[in-house]
C-alpha positions as CSV (number, residue, x, y, z in Angstrom):
1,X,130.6,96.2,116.8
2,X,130.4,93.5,119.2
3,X,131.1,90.2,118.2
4,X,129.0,87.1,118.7
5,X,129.1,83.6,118.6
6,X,127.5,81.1,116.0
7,X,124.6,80.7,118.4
8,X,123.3,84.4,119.0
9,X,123.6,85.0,115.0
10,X,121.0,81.9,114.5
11,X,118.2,83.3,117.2
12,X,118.7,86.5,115.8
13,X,118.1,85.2,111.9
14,X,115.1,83.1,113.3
15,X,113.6,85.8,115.5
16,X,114.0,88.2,111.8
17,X,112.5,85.0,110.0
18,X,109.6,85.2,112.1
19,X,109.2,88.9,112.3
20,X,109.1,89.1,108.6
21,X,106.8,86.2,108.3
22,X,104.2,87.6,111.3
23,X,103.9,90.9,109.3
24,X,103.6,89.9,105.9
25,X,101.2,86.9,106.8
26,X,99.0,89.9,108.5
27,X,99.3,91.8,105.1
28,X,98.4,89.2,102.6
29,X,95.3,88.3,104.3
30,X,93.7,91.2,103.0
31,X,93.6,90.0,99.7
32,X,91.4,86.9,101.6
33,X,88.9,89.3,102.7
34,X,89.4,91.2,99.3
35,X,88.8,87.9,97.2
36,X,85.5,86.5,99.3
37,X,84.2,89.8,98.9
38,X,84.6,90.0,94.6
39,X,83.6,86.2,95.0
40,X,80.0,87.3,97.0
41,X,81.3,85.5,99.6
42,X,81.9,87.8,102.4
43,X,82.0,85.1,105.3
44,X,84.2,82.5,103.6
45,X,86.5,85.2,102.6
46,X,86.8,86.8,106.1
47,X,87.0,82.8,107.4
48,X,90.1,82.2,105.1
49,X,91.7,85.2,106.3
50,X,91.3,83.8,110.0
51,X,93.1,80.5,108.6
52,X,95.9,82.6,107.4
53,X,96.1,84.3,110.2
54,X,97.2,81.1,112.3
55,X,100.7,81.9,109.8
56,X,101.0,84.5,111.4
57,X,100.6,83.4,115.0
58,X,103.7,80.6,114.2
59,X,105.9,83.9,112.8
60,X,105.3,86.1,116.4
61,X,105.6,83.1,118.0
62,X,109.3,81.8,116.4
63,X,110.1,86.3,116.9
64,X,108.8,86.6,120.8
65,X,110.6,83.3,121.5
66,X,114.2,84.4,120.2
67,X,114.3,87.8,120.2
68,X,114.2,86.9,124.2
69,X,117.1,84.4,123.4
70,X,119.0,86.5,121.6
71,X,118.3,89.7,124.3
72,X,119.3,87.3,127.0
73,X,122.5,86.5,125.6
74,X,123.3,89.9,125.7
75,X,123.1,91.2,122.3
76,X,123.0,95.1,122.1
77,X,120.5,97.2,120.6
78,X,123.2,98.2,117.7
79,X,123.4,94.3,116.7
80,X,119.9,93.4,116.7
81,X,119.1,96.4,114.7
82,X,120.6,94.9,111.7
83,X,118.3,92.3,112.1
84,X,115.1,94.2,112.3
85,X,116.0,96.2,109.5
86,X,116.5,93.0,106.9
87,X,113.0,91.4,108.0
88,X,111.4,95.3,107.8
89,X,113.5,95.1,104.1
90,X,111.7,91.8,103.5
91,X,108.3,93.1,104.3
92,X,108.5,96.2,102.1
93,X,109.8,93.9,98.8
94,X,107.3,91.8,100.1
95,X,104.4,94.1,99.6
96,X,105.7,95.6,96.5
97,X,105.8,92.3,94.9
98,X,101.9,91.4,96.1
99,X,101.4,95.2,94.6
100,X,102.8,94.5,91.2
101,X,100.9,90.7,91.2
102,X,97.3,93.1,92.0
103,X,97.3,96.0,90.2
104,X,98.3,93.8,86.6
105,X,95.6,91.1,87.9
106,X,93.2,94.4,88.1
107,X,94.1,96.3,85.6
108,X,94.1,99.6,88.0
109,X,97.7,100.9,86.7
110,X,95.8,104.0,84.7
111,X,93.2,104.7,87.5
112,X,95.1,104.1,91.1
113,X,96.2,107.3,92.0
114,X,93.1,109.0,91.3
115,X,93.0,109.6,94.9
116,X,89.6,112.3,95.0
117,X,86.9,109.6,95.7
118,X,89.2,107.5,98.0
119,X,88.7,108.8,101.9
120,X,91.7,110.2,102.9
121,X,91.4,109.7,106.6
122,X,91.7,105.7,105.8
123,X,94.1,105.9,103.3
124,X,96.2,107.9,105.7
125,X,95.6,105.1,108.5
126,X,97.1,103.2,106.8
127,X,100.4,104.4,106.6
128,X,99.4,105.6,110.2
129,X,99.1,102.2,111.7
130,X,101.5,99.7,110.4
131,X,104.1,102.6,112.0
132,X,102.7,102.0,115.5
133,X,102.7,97.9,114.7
134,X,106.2,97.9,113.4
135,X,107.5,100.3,115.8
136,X,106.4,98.4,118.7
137,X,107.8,95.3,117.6
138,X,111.0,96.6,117.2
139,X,111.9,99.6,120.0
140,X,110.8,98.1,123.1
141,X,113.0,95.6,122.3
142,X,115.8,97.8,121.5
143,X,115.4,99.3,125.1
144,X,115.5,96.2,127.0
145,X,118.5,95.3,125.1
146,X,120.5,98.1,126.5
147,X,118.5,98.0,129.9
148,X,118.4,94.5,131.3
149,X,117.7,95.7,134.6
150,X,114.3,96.8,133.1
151,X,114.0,94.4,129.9
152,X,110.4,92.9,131.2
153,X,108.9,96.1,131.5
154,X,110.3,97.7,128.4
155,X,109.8,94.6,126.3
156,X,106.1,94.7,127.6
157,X,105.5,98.3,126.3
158,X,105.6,96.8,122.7
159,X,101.7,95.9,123.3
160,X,100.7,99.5,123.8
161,X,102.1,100.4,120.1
162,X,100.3,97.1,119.2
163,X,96.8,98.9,121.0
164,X,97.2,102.3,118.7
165,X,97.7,99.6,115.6
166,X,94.8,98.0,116.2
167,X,92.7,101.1,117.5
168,X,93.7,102.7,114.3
169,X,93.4,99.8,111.9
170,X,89.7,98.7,112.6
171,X,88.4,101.8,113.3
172,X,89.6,103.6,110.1
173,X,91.2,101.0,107.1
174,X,88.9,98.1,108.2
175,X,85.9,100.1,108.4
176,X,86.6,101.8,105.3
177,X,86.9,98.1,103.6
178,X,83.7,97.0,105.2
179,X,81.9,100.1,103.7
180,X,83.1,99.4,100.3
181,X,82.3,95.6,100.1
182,X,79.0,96.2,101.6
183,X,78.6,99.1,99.1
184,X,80.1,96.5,96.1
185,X,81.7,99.7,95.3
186,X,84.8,99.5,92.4
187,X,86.8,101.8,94.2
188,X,87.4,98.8,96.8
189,X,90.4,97.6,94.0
190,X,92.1,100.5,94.5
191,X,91.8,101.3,98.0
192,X,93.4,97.8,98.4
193,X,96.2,98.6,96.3
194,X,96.8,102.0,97.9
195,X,96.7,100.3,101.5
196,X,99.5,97.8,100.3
197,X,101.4,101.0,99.0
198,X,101.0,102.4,102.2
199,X,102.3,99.8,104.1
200,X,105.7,99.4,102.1
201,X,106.0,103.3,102.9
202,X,105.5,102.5,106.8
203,X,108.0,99.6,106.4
204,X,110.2,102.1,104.5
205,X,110.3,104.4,107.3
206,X,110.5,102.6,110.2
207,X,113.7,101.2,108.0
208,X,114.7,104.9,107.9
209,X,114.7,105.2,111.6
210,X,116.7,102.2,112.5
211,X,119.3,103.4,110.2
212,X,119.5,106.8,112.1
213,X,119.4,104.8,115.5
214,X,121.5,101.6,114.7
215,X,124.8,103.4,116.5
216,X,122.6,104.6,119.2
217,X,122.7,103.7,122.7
218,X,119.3,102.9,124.4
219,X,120.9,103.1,128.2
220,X,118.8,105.0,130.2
């Protein structure tokens, strides 16, 4: 593997830093939405989860900014790989943890995977969705690594992944939420759980396939 200097080890570490934080900020805020909502406060809770959100604005923000760096020093796509796969790693333990911390705060250990009353066109959203937001945070930056003749472009395709995400995420999991809250139904516990499940098994296997492309070459 290529060697680098002091330098283009500490954009990569900060540009994983922020990774990590962006995507588990975007997680936890969930339980915001999840907490106004048992609270009778729909609004506030939503409203909290919009002030977390600004978390996760300073976390893309530190990853857009070196990520570039690091590409621009010209890193590969094997080297940063590494990188992407210990933030992804810090996500998934991440989520686990917040699972544990929920499910013995709710008591739902006995009941969670009694899947039959849980719709399981959301619940399969989302694992469906965090694949297409991790995925296109991490392999249109592999590309332009390897093709810096085309690094703007490829870079750029990373919103398109982002598009699916979100088409997928409001239109089934949020939805889904909505219903429940508005329904005060006590499957909404659960389904919360299930959803952070699902997103350490997305994390999990975008992990998966970094492994099988960290010694592959991007170069068109």
């Amino acid at each position: 593997m290529q060697s680098f200097d002091f330098d283009s080890s500490l954009f990569l570490s900060l540009a994983a830093l922020g990774l990590a934080m962006a995507i588990i900020v975007e997680h936890v805020q969930l339980l915001a939405k999840y907490n106004g909502a048992r609270a009778g406060k729909v609004a506030k809770g939503y409203t909290m989860a919009m002030k977390i959100l600004l978390l996760n604005r300073i976390g893309t923000v530190l990853y857009f900014l070196f990520i570039a760096i690091a590409v621009d020093m010209g890193n590969t796509s094997a080297t940063i790989t590494y990188y992407f796969i210990y933030a992804l790693v810090a996500v998934a333990v991440a989520n686990i943890l917040v699972t544990l911390w929920f499910l013995k705060g709710k008591g739902l250990y006995g009941s969670l995977f009694r899947l039959k009353d849980i719709s399981f066109l959301a619940l399969l959203a989302a694992f469906i969705a965090p694949l297409f937001g991790l995925l296109g945070l991490t392999i249109p930056i592999l590309l332009s690594a390897d093709n810096p003749e085309f690094r703007l472009t490829l870079a750029n395709t990373g919103f398109l992944f982002n598009s699916i995400f979100s088409l997928i995420n409001i239109f089934f999991v949020e939805s889904y939420i909505a219903k429940l809250i508005d329904e005060n139904n006590e499957k909404l516990s659960r389904f919360v759980a299930l959803v952070f499940i699902a997103r350490v098994l997305s994390a999990s296997t975008v992990v998966i396939i970094l492994l099988f492309l960290v010694d592959t070459s991007f170069k068109f």
